[in-house]
C-alpha positions as CSV (number, residue, x, y, z in Angstrom):
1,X,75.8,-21.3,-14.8
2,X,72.9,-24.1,-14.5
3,X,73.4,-23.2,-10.9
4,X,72.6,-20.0,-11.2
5,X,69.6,-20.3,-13.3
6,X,68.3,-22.6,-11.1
7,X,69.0,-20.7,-8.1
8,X,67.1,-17.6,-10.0
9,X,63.8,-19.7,-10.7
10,X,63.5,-20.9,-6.7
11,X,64.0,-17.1,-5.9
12,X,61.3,-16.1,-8.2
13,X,58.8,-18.7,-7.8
14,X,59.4,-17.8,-3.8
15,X,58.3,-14.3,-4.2
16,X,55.0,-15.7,-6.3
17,X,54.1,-17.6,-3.0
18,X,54.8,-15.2,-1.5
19,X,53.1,-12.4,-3.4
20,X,49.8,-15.3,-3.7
21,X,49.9,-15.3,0.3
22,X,49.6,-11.7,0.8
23,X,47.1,-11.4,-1.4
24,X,44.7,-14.0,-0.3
25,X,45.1,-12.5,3.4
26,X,44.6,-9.1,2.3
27,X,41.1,-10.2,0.5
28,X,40.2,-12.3,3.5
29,X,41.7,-8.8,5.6
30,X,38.8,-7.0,3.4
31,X,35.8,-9.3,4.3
32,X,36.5,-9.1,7.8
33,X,36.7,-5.5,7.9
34,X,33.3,-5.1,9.5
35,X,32.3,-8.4,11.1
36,X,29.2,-7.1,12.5
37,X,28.1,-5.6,9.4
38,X,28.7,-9.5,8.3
39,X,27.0,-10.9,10.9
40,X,23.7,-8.4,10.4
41,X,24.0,-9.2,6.8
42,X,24.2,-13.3,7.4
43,X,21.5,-12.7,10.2
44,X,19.1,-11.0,7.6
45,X,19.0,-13.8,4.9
46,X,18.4,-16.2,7.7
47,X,15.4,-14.1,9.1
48,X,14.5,-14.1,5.2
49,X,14.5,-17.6,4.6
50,X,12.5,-18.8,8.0
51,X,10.1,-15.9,7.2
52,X,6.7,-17.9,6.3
53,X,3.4,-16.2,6.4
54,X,1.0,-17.4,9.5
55,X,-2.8,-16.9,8.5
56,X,-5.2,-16.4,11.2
57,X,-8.2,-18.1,9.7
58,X,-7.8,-21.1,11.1
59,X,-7.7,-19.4,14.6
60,X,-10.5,-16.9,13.9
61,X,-12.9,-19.9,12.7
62,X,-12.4,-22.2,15.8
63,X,-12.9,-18.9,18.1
64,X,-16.2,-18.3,15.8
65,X,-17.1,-21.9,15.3
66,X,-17.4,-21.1,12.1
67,X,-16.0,-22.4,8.6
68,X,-17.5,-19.5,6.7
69,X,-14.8,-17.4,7.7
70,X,-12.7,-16.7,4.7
71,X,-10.4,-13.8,5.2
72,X,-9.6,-10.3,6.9
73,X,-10.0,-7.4,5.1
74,X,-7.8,-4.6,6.5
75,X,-7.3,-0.9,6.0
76,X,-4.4,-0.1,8.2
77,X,-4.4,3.7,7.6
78,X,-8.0,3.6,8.9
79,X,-7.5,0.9,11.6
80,X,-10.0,-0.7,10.2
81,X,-10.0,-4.6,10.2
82,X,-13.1,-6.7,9.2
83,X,-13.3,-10.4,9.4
84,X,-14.8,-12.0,6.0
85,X,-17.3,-14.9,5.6
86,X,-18.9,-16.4,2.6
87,X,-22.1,-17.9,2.2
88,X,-24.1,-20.5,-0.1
89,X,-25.9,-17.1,-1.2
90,X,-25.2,-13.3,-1.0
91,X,-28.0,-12.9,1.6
92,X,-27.3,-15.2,4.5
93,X,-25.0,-12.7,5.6
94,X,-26.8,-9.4,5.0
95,X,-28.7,-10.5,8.5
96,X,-26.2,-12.7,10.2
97,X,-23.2,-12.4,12.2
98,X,-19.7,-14.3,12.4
99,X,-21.2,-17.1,14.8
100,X,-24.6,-17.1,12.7
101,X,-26.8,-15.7,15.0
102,X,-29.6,-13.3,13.6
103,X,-28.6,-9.6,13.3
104,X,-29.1,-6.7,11.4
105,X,-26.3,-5.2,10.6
106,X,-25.3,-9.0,9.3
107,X,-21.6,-9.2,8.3
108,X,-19.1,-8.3,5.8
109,X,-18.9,-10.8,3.4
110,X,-17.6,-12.2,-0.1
111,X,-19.4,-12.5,-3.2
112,X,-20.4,-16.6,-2.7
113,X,-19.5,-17.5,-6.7
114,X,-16.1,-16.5,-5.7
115,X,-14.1,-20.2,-6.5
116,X,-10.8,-19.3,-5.0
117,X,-10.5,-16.2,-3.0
118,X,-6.4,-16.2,-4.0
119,X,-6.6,-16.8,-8.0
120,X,-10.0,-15.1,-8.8
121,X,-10.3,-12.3,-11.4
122,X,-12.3,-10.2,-9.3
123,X,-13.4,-10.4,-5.8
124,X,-16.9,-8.4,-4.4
125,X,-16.7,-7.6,-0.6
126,X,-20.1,-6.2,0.6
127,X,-20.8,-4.6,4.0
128,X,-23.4,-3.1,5.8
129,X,-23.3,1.1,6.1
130,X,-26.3,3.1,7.9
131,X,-27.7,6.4,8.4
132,X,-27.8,5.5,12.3
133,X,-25.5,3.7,13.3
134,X,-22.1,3.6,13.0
135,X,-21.0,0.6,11.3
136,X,-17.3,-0.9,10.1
137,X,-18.1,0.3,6.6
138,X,-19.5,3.8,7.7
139,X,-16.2,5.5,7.2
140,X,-16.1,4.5,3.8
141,X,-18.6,7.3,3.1
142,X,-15.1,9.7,3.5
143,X,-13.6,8.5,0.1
144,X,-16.2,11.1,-1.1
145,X,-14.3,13.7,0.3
146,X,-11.2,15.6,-1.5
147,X,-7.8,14.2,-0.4
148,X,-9.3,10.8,1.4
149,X,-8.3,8.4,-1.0
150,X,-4.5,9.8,-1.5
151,X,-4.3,9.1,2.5
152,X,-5.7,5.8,2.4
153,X,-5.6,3.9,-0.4
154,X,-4.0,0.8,0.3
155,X,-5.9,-2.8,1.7
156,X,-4.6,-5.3,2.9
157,X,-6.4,-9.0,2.8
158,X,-5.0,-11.6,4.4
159,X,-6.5,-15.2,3.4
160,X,-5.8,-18.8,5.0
161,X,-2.5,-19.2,2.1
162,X,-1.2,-15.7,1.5
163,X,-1.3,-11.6,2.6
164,X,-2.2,-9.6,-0.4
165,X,-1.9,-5.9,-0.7
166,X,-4.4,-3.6,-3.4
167,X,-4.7,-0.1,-4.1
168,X,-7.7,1.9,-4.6
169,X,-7.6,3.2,-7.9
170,X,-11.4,5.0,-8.2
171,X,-14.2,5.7,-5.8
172,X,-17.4,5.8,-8.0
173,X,-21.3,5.1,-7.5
174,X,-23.8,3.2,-9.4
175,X,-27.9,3.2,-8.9
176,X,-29.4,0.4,-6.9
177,X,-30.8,-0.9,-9.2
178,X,-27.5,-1.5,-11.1
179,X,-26.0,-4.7,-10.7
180,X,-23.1,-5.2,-13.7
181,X,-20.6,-4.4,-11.3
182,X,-21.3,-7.9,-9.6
183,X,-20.0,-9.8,-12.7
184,X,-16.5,-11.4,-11.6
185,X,-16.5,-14.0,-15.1
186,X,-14.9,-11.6,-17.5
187,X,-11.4,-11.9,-19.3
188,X,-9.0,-10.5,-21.1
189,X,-10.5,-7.6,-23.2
190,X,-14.3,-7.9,-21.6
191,X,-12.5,-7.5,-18.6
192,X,-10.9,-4.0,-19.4
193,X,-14.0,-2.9,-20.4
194,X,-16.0,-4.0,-17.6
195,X,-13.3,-2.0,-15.2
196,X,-13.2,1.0,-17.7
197,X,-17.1,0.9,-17.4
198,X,-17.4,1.2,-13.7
199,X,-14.6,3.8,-13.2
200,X,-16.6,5.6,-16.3
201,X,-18.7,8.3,-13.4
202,X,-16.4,8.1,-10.8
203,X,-15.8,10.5,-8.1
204,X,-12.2,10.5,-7.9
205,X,-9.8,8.7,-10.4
206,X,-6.1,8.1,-9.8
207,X,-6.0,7.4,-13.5
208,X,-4.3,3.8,-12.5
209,X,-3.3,2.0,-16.0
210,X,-6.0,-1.6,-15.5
211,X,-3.8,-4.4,-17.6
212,X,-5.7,-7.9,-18.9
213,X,-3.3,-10.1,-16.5
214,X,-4.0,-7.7,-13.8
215,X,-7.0,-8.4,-10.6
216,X,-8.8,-6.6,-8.5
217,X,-11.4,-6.3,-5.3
218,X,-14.6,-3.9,-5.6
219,X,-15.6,-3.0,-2.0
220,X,-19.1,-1.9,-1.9
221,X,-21.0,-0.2,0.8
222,X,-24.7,1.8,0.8
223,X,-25.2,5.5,0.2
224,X,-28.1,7.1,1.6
225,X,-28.7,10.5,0.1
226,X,-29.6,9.3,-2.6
227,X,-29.8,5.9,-2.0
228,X,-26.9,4.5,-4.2
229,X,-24.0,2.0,-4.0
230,X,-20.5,3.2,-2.9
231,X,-17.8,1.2,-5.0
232,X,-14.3,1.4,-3.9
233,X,-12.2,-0.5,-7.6
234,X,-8.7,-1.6,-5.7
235,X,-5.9,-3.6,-7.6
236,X,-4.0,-6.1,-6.7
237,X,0.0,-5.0,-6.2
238,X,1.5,-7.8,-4.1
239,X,2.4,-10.4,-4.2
């Protein structure tokens, strides 16, 4: 009878192993399924992990000789790319190009109070449009027009640590002689306001919801009938 019993238990703890085998080869069956699916999938994480940004400022200042060169400012929709410099003022650059020679049509440049191109608030790009030549900036004058902005309303700028990516969220103008827009100090509620107050006359408004944590880039180029400022108010959305 003992015999028996024990005879019973070997059987049944057999067809266990048994039972634990087959299934840990039939899961192992199921990952394997699609080894190159695997393989793509392995290969992927691996590209993600290596994947580290490579900034071209250093490269663009040595071909320059120049360590005014900040960042690149691109449009890709427009193929548009413009190299950025800042300056001890904000006019150095208004008659002086990327290797500092005398000329002008001068350069595109950021707002020199700017203390850290990747943390600040707000960031001011100015460059040169005219009524004769055509210029980088000159086909910013088409943000006027109906449709423009939902084609092309992303900009990219890539600095010496990171790419960032902003969106143009109003095209407006402002007088000459108006110069609030310039102000890149304000926080937190003053800095809501000071947003809401230059997208106030704007020309065309995506209606883009401006929060306190959030930043943002005003691109600012000439007008010439009348003789006004074009402001393009872009936000940052990545990183």
């Amino acid at each position: 009878m003992k015999r028996k019993r024990r005879l019973k238990k070997k059987v049944i703890f057999f067809l266990l192993a048994i039972f634990v085998i087959l299934l840990i080869l039939f899961s192992l069956g199921l990952q394997n399924r699609n080894p190159k699916e695997a393989k793509k999938k392995e290969k992927k994480e691996i590209e993600q992990k290596e994947e580290v940004y490579q900034s071209n400022i250093p490269k663009l200042r040595t071909l320059y000789q120049n360590e005014d060169i900040i960042a690149e400012l691109r449009i890709p929709s427009l193929n548009l790319t413009e190299i950025l410099v800042k300056g001890q003022d904000n006019d150095y650059y208004l008659t002086h190009d990327l290797e500092k020679n005398e000329k002008e049509q001068g350069s595109s440049f950021l707002d020199y109070r700017t203390l850290d191109i990747d943390t600040a608030k707000q960031l001011n790009v100015y460059g040169h449009n005219s009524p004769k030549k055509d210029l980088p900036f000159s086909v910013l004058e088409s943000y006027q027009e109906e449709g423009f902005l939902e084609e092309h309303d992303l900009l990219l700028l890539n600095t010496e640590k990171n790419s960032y990516s902003y969106k143009i969220f109003a095209v407006t103008t402002v007088p000459k002689a108006y110069d609030e827009h310039m102000i890149i100090a304000y926080q937190g509620q003053k800095f809501l306001e000071h947003v809401q107050k230059m997208r106030t006359n704007a020309i065309f408004d995506t209606q883009e919801e401006i929060q306190e944590e959030d930043s943002i880039l005003v691109l600012q180029t000439c007008l010439f009938n009348p003789e006004e400022f074009l402001l393009l108010l872009a936000k940052k959305v990545a990183p």
